[in-house]
C-alpha positions in Angstrom: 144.0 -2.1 87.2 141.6 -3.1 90.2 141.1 -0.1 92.3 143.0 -0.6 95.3 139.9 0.9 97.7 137.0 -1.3 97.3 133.7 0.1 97.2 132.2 -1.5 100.8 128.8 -3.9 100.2 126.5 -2.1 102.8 125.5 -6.1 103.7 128.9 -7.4 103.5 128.4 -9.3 100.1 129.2 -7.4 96.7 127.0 -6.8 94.2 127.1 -9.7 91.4 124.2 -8.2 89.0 127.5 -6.9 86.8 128.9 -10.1 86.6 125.4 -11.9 85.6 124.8 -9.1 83.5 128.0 -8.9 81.6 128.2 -12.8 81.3 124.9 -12.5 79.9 125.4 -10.2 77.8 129.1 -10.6 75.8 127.6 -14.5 75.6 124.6 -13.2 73.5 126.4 -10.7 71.6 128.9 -13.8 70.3 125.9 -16.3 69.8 124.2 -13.5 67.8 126.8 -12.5 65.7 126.8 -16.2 64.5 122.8 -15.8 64.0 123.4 -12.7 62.0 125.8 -14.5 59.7 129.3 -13.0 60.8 131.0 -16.9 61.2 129.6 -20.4 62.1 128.7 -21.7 65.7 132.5 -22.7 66.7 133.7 -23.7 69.9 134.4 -20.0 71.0 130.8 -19.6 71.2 130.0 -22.9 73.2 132.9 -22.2 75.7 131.1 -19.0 76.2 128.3 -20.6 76.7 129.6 -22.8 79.3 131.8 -21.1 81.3 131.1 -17.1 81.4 127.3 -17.4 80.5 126.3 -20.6 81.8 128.6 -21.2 85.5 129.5 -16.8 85.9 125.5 -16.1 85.7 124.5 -19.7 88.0 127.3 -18.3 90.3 125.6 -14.5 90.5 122.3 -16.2 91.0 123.8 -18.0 94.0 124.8 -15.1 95.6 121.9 -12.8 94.8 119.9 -15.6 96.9 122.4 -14.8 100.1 121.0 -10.7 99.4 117.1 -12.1 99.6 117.2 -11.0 95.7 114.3 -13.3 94.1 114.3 -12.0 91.0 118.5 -12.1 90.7 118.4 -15.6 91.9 115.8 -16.4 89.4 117.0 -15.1 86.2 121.1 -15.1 86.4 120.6 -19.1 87.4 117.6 -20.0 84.7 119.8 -18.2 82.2 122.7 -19.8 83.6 121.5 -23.1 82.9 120.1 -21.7 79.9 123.3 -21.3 78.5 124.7 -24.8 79.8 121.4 -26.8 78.3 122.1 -25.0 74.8 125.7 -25.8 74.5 124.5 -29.1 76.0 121.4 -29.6 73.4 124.4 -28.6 70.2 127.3 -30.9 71.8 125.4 -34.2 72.9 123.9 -34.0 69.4 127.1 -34.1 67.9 128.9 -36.0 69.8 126.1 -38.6 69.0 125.2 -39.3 72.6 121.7 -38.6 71.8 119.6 -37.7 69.0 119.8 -33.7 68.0 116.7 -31.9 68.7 114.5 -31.2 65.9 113.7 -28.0 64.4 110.3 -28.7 66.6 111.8 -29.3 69.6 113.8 -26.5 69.3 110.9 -24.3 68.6 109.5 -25.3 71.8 112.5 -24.8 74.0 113.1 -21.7 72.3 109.5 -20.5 72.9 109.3 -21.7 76.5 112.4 -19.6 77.3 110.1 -16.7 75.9 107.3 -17.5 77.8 109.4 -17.7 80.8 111.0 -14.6 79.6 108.0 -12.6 79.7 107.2 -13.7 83.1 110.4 -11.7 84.0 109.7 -8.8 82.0 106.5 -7.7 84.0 109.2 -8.0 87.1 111.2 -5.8 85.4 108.6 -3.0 85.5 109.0 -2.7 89.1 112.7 -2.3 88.3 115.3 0.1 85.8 114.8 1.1 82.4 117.9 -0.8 81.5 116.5 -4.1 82.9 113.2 -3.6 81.0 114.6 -2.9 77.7 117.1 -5.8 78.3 114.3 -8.6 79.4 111.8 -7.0 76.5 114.3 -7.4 74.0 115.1 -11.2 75.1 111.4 -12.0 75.2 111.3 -10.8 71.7 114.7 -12.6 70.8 113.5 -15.9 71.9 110.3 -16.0 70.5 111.9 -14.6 66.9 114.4 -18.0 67.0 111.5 -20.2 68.1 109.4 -18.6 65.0 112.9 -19.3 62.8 113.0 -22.6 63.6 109.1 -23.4 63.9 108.8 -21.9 59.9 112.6 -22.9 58.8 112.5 -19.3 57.5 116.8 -18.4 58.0 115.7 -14.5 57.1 114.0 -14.6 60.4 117.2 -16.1 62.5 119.1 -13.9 60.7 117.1 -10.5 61.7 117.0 -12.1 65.0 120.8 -11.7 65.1 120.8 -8.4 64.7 117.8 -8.1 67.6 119.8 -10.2 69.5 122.5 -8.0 69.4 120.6 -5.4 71.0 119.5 -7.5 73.9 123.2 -8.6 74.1 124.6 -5.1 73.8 122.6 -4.1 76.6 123.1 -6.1 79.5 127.1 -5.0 78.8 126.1 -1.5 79.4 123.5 -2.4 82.2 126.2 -4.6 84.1 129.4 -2.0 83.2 127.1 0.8 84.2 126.0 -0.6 87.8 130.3 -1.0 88.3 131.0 2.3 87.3 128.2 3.5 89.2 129.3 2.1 92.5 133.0 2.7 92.0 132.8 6.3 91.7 129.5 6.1 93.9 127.2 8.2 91.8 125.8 7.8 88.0 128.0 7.9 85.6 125.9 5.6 83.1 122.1 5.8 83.7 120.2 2.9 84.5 116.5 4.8 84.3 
């Protein structure tokens, strides 16, 4: 049920870190369950991709830029359209509009997301606990799926799962905690 009292936006525009974060997140816990072994990619986890991790986060990035937030803007878009290249990258590839990327190429994208990644991180040290562990865990997620495809070694996609998971698992609690938090206006779920 939606709380009939809205929490008021002291600038007029809610906050959308929850829904970047939890677009984010649930996306990367699905992908990773796949990396992990649990089922095969499928369309569940490409609609995921596309719709709640790829447009929700480029939507969240939109409106952190009309709050003068740099660093929301930044990540929720880039992450956004990290999400709609990947599912892009798996579908042109097999709906033969263009040659699939190599294990190479995919090492590169994979480890240019990292590098990115880490860029972000040392932002995140001006920032929460939550945010750190979140955007240290995806520098190390990226870079172990770049290594994966860089050696061909499926024991190191398939721990990365499992690290992926944590990253994913995360930003849920990151983006559930910052709603509860300003629902009830206090913390009820840390952020550090």
């Amino acid at each position: 049920m939606i709380p009939t009292t809205p929490v008021p936006a002291k600038d007029g525009i809610a906050n959308p870190a929850p829904l970047g974060l939890c677009a984010f997140g649930m996306t990367t816990v699905l992908l990773n369950l796949h990396n992990a072994g649990f089922y095969e990619l499928n369309t569940m986890i490409l609609a995921m991709g596309i719709f709640y991790g790829g447009l929700a986060q480029v939507i969240a990035g939109v409106i952190e830029s009309k709050k003068n937030n740099t660093f929301g803007l930044t990540a929720f878009t880039s992450y956004g359209f990290f999400w709609l290249s990947l599912a892009g990258l798996i579908l042109m590839g097999k709906w033969g509009w263009f040659t699939a990327p190599s294990d190479g190429a995919m090492a590169a994208y994979l480890g240019i997301w990292g590098l990115f990644t880490l860029g972000l991180f040392f932002g995140t040290l001006k920032l929460t606990r939550a945010l750190q562990i979140i955007f240290g865990t995806l520098v190390i997620l990226f870079f172990l799926l770049a290594a994966e495809h860089a050696t061909g070694n499926e024991s190191i996609g398939k721990f990365a799962g499992y690290e992926g998971l944590v990253c994913g698992f995360s930003a849920i609690y990151a983006g559930i905690a910052t709603v509860l938090n300003d629902v009830y206006g206090k913390t009820v779920l840390p952020l550090g």
